[in-house]
Each structure stands twice: as C-alpha cells, then as structure tokens.
N, CA and C atoms as an extended XYZ file, in Angstrom:
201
Properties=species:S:1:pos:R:3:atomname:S:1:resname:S:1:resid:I:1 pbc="F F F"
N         3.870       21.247      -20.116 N   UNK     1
C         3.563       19.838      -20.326 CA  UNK     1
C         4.775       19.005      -19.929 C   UNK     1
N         4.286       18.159      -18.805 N   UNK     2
C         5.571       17.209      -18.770 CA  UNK     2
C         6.307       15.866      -19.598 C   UNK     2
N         7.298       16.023      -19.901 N   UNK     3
C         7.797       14.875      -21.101 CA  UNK     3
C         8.975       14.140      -20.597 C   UNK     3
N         9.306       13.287      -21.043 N   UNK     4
C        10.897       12.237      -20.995 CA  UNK     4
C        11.174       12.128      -22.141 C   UNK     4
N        12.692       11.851      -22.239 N   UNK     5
C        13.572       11.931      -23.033 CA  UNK     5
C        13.976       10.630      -23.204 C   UNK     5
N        13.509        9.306      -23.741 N   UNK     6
C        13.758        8.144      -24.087 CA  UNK     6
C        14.875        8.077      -24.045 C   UNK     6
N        16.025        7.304      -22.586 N   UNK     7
C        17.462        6.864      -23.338 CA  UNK     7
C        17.719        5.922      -24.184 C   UNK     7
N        18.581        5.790      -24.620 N   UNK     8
C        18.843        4.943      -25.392 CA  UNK     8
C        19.489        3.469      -24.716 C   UNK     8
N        18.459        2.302      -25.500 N   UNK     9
C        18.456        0.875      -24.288 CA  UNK     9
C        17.625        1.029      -23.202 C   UNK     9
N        16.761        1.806      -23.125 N   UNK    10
C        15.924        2.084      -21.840 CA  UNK    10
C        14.947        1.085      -21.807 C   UNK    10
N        14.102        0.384      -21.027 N   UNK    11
C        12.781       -0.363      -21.048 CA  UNK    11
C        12.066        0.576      -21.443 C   UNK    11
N        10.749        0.566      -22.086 N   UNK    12
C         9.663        1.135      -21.793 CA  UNK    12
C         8.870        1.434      -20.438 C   UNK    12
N         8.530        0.249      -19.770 N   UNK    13
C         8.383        0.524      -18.851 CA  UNK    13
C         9.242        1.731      -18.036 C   UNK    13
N        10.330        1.589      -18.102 N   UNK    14
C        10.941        2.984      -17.117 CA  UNK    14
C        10.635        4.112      -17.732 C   UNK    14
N        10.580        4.257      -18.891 N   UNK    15
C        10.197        5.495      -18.991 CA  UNK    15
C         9.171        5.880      -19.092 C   UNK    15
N         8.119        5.056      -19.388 N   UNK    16
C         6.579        5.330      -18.562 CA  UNK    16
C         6.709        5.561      -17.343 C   UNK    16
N         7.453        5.052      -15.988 N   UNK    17
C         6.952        4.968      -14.910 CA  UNK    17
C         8.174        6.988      -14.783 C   UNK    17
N         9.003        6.775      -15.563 N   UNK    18
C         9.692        8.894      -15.223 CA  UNK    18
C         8.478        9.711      -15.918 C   UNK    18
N         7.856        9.282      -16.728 N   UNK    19
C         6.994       10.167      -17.208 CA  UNK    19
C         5.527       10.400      -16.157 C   UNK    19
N         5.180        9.058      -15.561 N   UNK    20
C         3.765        9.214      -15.067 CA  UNK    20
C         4.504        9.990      -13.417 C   UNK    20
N         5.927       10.093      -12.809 N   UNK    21
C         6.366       10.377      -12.048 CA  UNK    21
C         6.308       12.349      -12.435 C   UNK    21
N         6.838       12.674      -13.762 N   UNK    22
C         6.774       14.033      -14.434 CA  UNK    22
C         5.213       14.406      -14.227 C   UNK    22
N         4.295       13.754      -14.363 N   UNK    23
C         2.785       14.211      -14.213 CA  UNK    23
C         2.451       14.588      -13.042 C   UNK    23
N         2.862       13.104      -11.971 N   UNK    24
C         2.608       14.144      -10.828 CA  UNK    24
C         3.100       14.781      -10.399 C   UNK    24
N         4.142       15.458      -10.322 N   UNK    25
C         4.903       16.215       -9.715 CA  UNK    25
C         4.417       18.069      -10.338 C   UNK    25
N         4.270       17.939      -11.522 N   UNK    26
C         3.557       18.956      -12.383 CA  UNK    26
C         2.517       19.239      -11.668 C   UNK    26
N         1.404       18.164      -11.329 N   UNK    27
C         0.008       18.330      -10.701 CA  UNK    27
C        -0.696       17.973      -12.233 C   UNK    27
N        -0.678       17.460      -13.164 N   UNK    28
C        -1.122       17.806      -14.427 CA  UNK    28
C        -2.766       17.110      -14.025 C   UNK    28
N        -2.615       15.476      -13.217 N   UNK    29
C        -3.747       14.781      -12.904 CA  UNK    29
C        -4.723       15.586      -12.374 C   UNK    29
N        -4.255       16.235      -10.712 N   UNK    30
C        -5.082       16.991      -10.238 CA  UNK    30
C        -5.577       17.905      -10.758 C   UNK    30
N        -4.670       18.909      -11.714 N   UNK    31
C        -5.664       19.733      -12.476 CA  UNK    31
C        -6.610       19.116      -13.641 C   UNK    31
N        -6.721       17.818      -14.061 N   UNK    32
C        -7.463       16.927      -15.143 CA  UNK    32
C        -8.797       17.001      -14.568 C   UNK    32
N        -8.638       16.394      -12.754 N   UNK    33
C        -9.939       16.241      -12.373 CA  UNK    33
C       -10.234       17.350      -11.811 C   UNK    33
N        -9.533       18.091      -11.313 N   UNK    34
C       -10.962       19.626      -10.880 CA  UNK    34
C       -11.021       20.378      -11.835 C   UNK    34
N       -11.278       20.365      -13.141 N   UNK    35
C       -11.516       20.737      -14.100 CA  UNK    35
C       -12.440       20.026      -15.135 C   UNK    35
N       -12.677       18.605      -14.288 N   UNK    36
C       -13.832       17.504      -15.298 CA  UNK    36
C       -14.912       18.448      -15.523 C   UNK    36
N       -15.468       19.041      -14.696 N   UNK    37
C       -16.888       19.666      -15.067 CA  UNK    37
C       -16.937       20.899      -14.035 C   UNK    37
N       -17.641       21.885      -14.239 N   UNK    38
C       -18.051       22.991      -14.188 CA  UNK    38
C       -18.170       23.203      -13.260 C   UNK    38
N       -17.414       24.034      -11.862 N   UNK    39
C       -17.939       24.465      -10.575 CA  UNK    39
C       -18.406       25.461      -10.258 C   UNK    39
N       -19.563       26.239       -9.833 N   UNK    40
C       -19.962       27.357       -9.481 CA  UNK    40
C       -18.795       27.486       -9.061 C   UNK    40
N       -18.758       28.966       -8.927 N   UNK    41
C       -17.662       30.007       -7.806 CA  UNK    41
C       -18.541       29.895       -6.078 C   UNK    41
N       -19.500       29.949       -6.176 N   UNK    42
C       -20.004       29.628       -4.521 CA  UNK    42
C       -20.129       28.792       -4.140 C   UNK    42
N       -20.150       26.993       -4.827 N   UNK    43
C       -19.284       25.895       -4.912 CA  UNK    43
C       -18.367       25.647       -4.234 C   UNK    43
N       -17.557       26.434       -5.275 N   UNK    44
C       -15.933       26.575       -4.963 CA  UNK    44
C       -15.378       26.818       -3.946 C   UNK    44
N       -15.593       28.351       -3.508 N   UNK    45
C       -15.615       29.135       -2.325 CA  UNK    45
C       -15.845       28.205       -1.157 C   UNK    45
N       -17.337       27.292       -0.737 N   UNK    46
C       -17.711       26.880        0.004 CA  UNK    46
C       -16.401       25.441        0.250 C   UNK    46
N       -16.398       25.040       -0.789 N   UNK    47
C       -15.625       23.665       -0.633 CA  UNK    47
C       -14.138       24.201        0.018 C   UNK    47
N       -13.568       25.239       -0.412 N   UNK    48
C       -12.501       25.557        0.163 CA  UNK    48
C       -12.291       26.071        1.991 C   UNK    48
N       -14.083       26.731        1.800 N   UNK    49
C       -14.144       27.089        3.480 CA  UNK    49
C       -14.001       25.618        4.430 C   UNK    49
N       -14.544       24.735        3.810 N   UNK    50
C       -14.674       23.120        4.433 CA  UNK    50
C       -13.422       22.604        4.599 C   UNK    50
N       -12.549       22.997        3.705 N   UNK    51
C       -11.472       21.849        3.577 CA  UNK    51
C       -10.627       22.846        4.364 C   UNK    51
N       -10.733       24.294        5.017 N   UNK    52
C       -10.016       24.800        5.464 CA  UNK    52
C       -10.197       24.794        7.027 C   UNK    52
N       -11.288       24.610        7.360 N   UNK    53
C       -12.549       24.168        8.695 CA  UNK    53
C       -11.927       22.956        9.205 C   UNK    53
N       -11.905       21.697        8.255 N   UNK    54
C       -11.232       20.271        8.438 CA  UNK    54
C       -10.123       20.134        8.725 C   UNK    54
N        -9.049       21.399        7.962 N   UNK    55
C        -7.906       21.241        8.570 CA  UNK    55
C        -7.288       21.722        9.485 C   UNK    55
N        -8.214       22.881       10.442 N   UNK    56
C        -8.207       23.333       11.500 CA  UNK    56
C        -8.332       22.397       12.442 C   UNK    56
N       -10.118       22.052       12.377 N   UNK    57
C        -9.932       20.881       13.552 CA  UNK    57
C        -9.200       19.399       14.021 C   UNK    57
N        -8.600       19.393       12.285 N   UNK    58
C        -7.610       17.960       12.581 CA  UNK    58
C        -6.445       18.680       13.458 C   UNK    58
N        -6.160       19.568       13.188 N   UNK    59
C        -4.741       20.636       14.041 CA  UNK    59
C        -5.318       20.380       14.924 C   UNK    59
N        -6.093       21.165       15.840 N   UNK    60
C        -6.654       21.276       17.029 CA  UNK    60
C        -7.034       19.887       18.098 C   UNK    60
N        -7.595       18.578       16.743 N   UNK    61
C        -7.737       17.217       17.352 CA  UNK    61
C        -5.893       16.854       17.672 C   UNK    61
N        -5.038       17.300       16.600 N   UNK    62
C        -3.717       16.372       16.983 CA  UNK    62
C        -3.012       17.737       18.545 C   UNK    62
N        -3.512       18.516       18.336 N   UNK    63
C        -2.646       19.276       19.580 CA  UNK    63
C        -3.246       18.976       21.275 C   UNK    63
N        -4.774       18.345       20.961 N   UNK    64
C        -5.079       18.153       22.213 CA  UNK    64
C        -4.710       16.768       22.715 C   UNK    64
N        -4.257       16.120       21.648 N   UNK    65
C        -3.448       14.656       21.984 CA  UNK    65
C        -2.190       14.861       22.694 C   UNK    65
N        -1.187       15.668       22.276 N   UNK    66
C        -0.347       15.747       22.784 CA  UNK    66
C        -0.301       15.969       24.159 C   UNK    66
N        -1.009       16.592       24.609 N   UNK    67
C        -1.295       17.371       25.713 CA  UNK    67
C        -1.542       16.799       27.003 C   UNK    67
C-alpha cells in the first residue's frame, strides 16, 4: 500500500498530490479498475491477444513510415 509521511509545515495539498503520485507509480488505480468486475479467463486471454495484435500493427504502421 502506498503512503506519505506528512512533513512537518507541509500544505496538504502537497502531500495529496506525493501520495496520488505513490498510487500511480504502485499501479494501485489500474489494478482498482481491472478488477471492478469479473472477467472470464477467455475474455481475458482474448483481450490480451488484441492488445498484442494492435501493438504489432502500430510497430509495423510506424516502420513503414520510416521507410
């Protein structure tokens, strides 16, 4: 769990903004939301084949630019 250590004389604000900085860096958000509700495993599986498909052809779209 990520936390801050209130200095002493600190704003609040700053140490909200080191703490919500500690969250993401943890991933704590991202794991909040793919965990809202229930994914099949063949779901899962599938969404990962997609997002792995997408990031092939964005490779493949930026290498034929260069070219």
């Amino acid at each position: 769990m990520a936390g801050v250590i209130v200095k002493e004389d600190e704003p609040f604000e700053q140490a909200l903004k080191r703490f919500k900085k500690a969250c993401e860096k943890a991933g704590i958000l991202s794991e909040i939301k793919k965990r809202e509700y229930y994914e099949k495993p063949s779901v899962r599986r599938k969404k990962k084949l997609m997002a792995a498909r997408k990031r092939l052809l964005k490779r493949l779209k930026r290498m034929k630019q260069r070219d």
